[in-house]
Phi, psi and omega in degrees: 000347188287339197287286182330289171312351185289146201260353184216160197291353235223341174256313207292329193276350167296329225245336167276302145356281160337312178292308173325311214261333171259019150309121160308180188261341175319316159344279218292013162263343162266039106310297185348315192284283185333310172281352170263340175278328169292338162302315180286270208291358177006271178321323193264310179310321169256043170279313193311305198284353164309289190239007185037066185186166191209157174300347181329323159319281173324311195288324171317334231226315178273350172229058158272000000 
């Protein structure tokens, strides 16, 4: 939750990094989807602490 609560792109991506690095590795295969996707979208994902707004409308909209 710390990644989410962060007030700037510069703690959130800290505070993930941080997670990443304490997943155990027994885990990190029930991870996998989450940590690959921030791995493809890195940048668009931590844009939101940038502008504070997100496609959620649009993606709603689109799987109508």
């Amino acid at each position: 939750m710390d990644i989410w609560e962060a007030t700037d792109r510069q703690k959130a991506e800290s505070h993930y990094e941080e997670w990443v690095c304490r997943l155990p590795t027994e885990l990190r295969p029930h991870f996998k989807e989450i940590t690959t996707a921030f791995k493809n979208w890195r940048n668009e994902i931590f844009n939101y602490w940038d502008h504070r707004i997100t496609n959620a409308f649009t993606e709603s909209l689109n799987g109508k």
